[in-house]
Structure formats: structure tokens, C-alpha cells
C-alpha positions as a LaTeX table, in Angstrom:
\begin{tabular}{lrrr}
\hline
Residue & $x$ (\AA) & $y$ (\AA) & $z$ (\AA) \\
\hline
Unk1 & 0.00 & 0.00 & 0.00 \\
Unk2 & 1.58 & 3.34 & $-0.51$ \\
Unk3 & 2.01 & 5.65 & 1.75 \\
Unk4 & 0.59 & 9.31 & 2.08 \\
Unk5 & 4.40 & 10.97 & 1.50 \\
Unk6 & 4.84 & 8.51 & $-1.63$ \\
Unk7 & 1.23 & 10.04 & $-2.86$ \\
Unk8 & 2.84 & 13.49 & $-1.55$ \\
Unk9 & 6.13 & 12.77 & $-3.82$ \\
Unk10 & 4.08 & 11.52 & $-6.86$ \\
Unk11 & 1.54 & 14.05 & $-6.96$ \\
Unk12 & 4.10 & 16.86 & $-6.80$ \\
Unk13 & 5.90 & 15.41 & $-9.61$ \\
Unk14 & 2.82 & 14.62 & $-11.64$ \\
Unk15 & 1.78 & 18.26 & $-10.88$ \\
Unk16 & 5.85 & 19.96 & $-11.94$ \\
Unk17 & 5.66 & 17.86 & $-15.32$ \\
Unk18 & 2.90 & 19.80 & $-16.44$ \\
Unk19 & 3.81 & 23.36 & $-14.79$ \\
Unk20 & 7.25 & 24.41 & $-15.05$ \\
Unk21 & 6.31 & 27.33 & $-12.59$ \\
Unk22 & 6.18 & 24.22 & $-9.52$ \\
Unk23 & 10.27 & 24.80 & $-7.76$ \\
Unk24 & 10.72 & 21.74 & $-5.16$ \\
Unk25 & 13.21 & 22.67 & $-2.38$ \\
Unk26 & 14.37 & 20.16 & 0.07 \\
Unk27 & 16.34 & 20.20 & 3.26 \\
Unk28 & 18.50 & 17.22 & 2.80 \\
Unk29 & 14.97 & 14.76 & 3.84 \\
Unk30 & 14.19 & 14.45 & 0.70 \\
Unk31 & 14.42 & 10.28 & 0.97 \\
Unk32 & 12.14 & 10.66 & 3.92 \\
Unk33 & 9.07 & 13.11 & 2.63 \\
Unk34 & 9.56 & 11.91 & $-0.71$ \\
Unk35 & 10.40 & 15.35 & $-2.04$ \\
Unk36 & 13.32 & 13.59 & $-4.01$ \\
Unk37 & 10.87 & 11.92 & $-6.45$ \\
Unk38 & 10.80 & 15.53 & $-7.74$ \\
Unk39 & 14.73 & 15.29 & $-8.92$ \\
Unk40 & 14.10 & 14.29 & $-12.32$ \\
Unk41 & 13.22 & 17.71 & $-12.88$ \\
Unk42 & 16.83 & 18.44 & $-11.75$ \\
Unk43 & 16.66 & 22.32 & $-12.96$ \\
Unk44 & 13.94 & 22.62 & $-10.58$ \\
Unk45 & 14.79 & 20.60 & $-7.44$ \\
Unk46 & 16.49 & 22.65 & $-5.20$ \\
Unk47 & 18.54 & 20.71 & $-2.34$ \\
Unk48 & 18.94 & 23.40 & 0.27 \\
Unk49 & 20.53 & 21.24 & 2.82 \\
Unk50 & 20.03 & 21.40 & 6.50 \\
Unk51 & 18.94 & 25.34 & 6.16 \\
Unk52 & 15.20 & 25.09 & 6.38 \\
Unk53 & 15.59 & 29.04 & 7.46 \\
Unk54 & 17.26 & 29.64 & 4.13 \\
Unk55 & 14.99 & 27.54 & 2.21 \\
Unk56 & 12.02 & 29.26 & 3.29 \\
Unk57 & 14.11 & 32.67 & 2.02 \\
Unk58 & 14.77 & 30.94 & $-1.19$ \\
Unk59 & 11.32 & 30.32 & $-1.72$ \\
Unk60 & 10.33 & 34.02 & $-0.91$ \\
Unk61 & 12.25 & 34.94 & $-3.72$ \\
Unk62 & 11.02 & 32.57 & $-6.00$ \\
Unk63 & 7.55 & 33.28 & $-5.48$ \\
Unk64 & 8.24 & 36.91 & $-5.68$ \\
Unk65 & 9.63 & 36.03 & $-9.61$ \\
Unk66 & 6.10 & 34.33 & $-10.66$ \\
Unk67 & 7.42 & 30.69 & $-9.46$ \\
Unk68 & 5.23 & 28.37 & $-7.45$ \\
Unk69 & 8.24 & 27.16 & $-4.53$ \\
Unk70 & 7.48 & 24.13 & $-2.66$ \\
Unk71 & 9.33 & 24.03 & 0.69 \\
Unk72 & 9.83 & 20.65 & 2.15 \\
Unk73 & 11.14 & 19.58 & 5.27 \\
Unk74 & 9.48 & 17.84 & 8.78 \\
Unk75 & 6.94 & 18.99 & 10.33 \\
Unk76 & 9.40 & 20.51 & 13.33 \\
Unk77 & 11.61 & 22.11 & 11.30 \\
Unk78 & 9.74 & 23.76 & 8.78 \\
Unk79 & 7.01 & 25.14 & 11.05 \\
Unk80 & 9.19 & 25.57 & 14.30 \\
Unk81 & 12.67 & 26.65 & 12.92 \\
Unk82 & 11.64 & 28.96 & 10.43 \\
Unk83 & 8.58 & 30.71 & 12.01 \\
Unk84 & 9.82 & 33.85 & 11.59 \\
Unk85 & 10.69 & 33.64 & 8.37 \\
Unk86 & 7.58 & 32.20 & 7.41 \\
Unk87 & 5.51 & 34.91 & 9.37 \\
Unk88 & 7.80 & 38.07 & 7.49 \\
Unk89 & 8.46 & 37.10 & 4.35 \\
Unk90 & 6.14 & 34.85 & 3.31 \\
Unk91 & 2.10 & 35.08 & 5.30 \\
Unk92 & 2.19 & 38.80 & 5.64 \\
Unk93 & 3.19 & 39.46 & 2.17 \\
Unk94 & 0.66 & 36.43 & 1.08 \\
Unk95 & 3.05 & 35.14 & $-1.33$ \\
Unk96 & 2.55 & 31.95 & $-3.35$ \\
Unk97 & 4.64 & 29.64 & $-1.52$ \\
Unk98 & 3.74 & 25.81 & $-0.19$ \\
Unk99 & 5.46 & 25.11 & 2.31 \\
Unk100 & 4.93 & 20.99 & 3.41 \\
Unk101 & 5.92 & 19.24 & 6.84 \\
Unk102 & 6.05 & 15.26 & 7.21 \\
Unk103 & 6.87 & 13.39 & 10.04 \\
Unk104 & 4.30 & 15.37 & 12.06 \\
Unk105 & 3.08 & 15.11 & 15.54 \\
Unk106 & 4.19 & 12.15 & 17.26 \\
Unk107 & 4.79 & 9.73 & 13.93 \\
Unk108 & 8.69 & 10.35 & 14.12 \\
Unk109 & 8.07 & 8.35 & 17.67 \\
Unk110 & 11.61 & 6.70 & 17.86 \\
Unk111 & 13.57 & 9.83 & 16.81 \\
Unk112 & 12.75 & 11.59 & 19.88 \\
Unk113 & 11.00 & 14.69 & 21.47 \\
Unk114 & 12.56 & 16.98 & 18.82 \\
Unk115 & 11.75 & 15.33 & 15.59 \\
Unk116 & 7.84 & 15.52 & 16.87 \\
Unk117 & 5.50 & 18.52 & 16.05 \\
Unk118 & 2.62 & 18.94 & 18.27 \\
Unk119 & 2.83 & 22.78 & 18.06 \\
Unk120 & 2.82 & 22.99 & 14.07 \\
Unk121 & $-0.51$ & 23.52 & 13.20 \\
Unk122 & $-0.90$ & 26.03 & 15.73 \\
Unk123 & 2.05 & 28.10 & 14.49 \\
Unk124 & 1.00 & 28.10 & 11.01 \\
Unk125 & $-3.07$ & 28.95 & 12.10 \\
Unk126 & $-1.87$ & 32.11 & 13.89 \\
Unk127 & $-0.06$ & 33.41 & 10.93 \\
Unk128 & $-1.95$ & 35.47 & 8.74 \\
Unk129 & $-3.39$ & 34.31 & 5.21 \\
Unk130 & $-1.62$ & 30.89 & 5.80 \\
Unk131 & $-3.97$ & 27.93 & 4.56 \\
Unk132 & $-3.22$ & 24.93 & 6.78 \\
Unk133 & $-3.89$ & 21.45 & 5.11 \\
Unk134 & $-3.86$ & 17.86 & 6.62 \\
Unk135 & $-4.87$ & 14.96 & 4.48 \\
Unk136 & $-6.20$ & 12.03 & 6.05 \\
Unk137 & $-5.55$ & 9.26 & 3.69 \\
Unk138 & $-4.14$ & 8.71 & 0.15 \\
Unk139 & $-6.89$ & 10.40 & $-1.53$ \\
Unk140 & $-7.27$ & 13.59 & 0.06 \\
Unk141 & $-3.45$ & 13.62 & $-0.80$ \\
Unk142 & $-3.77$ & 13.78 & $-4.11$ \\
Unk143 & $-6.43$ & 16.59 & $-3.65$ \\
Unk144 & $-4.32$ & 18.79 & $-1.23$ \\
Unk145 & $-1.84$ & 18.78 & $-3.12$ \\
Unk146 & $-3.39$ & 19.66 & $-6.18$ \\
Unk147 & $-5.38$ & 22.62 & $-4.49$ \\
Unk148 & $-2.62$ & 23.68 & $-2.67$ \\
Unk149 & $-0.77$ & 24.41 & $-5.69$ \\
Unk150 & $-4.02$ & 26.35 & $-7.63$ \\
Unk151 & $-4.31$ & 28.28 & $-4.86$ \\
Unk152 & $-2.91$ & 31.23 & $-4.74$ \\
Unk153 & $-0.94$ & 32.62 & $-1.19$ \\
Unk154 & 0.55 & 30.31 & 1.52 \\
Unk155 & $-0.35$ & 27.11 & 2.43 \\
Unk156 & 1.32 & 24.82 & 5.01 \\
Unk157 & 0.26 & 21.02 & 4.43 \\
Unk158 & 0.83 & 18.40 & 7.14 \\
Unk159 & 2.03 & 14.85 & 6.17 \\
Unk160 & 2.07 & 12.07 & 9.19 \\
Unk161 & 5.14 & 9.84 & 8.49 \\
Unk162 & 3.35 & 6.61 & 7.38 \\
\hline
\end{tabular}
């Protein structure tokens, strides 16, 4: 059965092979969100290493040049690293980026207190014009992610590891 992130990772690459305005960026978890599946598209898969601050800069920019940036990363990282760059330069300007976070809330059990987000979707409601998504099955995948990317201003999605 696949899993929601392989859905996540073959929806998003489904979705870049038809508009070259989708950018992937990944903090060096690529192999774990399934962000990497977007590499074949190597002019447009950006590996940002472990900067998620930087990548979330990155993708300011991008939007702010007509591109549709895709920041991946967990759930922890993305959401709890880089909330103030999230909040300044990308939900009060309401720019067009995605920003996604697997592993979330206690899926990344064995990894430990600080690879678990129970404070993510909190974060990213506060923020203003910040669409927060969470799919509940394979399915809904598929449709998040393709809404996500028609719509246009921030949206964080939430991925659970399995």
C-alpha cells in the first residue's frame, strides 16, 4: 500500500511535469518526505541542505519572480525553525509559496522529542493568510496537493510519516 508521503512525492511530480512554474526545495529529507521523487526535474529541485531558514528565504524569492516554490522539510523544522521567516516574508506578504511538513506530531516516535510537532498547526493557524492542510488518507493527498498548488498565497500542508 503506498504511503501518504509517496502520494505526496508523486503528486508533486505529476503536478511539476505539467507546470514548469512548480520549484521543489528540500532540506537534505528528501528520501524521507519523498520530495526527491521531484529530482528528475533536476533544474527545478532545489537541495537546500540542513537550512530550512534559508529555504524558506529561497522560496520568498522565487515566489516573488512568478514561481510556485514548494518548501519541504518535517513537520518541526519547517514550522518551528523557520517561524519567523515564514511569518515576514512569506504570510504577511501572502506570497505563493507551499510550504509541506512530514513526520508530524508524534509519527517520528523513535527519533525523539525533537523530531515531533505537536505545536505545528498552531504556528501556522496564527499566521496570517496561511492555509493549513492535513490529508487524512491517500486520496485527500492527491487533492491537497493539487489545491494547494491552484491556490494562490501560503499554504502549510501536514504529512504524518506513514
Amino acid at each position: 500500500m503506498e504511503e501518504i508521503r509517496d502520494v505526496f512525492g508523486r503528486k508533486i511530480l505529476e503536478i511539476g511535469e505539467k507546470d514548469n512554474r512548480v520549484v521543489v526545495l528540500d532540506a537534505d529529507v528528501g528520501s524521507s518526505t519523498r520530495a526527491s521523487m521531484f529530482s528528475k526535474i533536476p533544474e527545478r529541485f532545489v537541495q537546500c541542505g540542513i537550512a530550512e531558514q534559508n529555504m524558506v528565504g529561497i522560496s520568498a524569492g522565487l515566489a516573488l519572480k512568478g514561481f510556485i516554490p514548494v518548501a519541504v522539510s518535517f513537520s518541526t523544522f519547517i514550522a518551528g525553525r523557520c517561524y519567523d521567516q515564514i511569518r515576514v516574508s512569506i504570510a504577511y506578504p501572502n506570497l505563493n509559496v507551499k510550504l509541506v511538513g512530514s513526520h508530524a506530531g508524534l509519527t517520528p516516535g523513535p527519533d525523539g522529542p525533537t523530531h515531533q510537532a505537536i505545536d505545528d498547526i498552531a504556528l501556522m493557524r496564527a499566521l496570517p493568510n496561511m492555509m493549513v492542510l492535513e490529508p487524512a488518507d491517500r486520496i485527500e493527498m492527491e487533492m491537497v496537493v493539487e489545491e494547494a498548488i491552484k491556490h494562490r498565497g501560503p499554504v502549510y500542508i501536514r504529512i504524518n510519516r506513514g
